[in-house]
C-alpha positions as CSV (number, residue, x, y, z in Angstrom):
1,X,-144.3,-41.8,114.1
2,X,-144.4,-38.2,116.0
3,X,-141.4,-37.3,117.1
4,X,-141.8,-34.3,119.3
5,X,-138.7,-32.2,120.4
6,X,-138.7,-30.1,123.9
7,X,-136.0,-28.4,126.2
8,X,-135.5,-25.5,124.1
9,X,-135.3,-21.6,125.4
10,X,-132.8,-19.0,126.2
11,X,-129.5,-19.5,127.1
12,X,-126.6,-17.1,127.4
13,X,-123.4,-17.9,126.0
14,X,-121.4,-20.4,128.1
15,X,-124.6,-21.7,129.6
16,X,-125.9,-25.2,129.5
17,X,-129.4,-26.6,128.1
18,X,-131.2,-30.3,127.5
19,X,-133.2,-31.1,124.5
20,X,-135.6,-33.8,124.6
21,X,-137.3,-35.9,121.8
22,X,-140.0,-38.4,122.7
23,X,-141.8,-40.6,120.7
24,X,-144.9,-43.1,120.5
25,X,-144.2,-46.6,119.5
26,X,-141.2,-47.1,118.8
27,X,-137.7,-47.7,120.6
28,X,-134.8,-45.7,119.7
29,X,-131.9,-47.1,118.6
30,X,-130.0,-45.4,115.7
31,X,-131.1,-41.6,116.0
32,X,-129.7,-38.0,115.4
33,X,-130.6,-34.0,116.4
34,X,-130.3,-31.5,113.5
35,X,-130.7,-27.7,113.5
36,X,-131.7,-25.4,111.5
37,X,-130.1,-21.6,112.4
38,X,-131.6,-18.8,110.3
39,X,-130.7,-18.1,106.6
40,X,-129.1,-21.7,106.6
41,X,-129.7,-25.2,105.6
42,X,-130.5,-27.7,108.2
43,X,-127.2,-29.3,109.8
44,X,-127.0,-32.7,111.5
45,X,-125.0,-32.3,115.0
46,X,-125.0,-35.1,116.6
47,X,-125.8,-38.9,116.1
48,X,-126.2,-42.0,118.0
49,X,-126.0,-45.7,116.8
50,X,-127.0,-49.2,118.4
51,X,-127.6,-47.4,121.4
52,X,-124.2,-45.7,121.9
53,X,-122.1,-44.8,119.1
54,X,-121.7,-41.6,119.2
55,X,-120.7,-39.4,116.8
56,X,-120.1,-35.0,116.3
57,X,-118.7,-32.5,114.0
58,X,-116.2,-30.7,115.1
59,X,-118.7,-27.3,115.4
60,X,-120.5,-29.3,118.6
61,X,-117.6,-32.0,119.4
62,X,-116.8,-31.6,123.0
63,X,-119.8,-29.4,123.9
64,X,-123.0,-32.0,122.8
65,X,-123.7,-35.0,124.3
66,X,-127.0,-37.2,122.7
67,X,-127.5,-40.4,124.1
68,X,-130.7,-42.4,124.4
69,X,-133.2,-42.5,127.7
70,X,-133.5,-45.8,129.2
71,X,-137.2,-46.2,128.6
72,X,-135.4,-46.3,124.5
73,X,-138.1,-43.4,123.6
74,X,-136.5,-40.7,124.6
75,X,-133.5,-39.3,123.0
76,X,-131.6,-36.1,124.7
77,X,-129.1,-33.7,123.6
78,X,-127.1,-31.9,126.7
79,X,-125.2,-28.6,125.3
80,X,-123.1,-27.3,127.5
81,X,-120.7,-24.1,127.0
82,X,-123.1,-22.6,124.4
83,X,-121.9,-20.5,121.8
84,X,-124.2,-17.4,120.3
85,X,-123.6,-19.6,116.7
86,X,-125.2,-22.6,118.6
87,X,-128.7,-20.8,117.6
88,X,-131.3,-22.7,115.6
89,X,-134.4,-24.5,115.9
90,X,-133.4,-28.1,116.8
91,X,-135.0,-31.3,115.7
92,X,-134.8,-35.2,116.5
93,X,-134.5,-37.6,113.5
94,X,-133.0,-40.7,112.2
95,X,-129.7,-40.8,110.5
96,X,-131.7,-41.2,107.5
97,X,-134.4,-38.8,108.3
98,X,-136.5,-41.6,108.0
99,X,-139.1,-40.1,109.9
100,X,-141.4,-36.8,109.4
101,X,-139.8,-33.6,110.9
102,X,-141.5,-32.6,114.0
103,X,-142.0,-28.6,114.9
104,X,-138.5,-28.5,116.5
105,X,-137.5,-26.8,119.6
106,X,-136.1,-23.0,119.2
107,X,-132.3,-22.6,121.0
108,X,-131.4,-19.2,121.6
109,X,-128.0,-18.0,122.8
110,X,-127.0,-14.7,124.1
111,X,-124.0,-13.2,123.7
């Protein structure tokens, strides 16, 4: 499985953006989006069970919304009211990080 993330760019702060993960051949069901800002370890923002659990730290909670396409192979991450801190390459996996890591999409936040 490829999971391939897209939607990243430059935002300034209070802005909006809308990550994208697609994949081939599977449907998405239990899934999650991590970042990775630079100098730190890899964090897990925002995850999604049977379809629409949802669940945030309290860094994105409020701001982040994931939720699954209705095709089930897309997963999306809106971020809205973006935060300079909000900065990091962004990636799509499973709770479990089942899958193999994809190239990520790059955020970046002005201040």
């Amino acid at each position: 499985v490829q999971l391939q993330a897209s939607g990243g760019g430059l935002a300034q702060s209070g802005g909006s953006l809308r990550l994208s993960c697609e994949a081939t051949g599977i449907a998405f069901v239990n899934m999650a989006w991590y970042r990775e800002a630079p100098g730190k370890q890899r964090e897990l923002v925002a995850t999604i069970r049977s379809g629409r659990n949802t669940d945030y730290p309290d860094s994105v909670k409020g701001r982040f919304t994931i939720s699954i396409g209705r095709s089930k192979n897309i997963l999306n991450l809106q971020m809205d009211s973006l935060k300079p801190e909000d900065t990091a390459v962004y990636y799509c996996n499973s709770p479990g990080m089942t899958y193999a890591w994809g190239p990520g999409t790059l955020v970046t936040v002005s201040s």
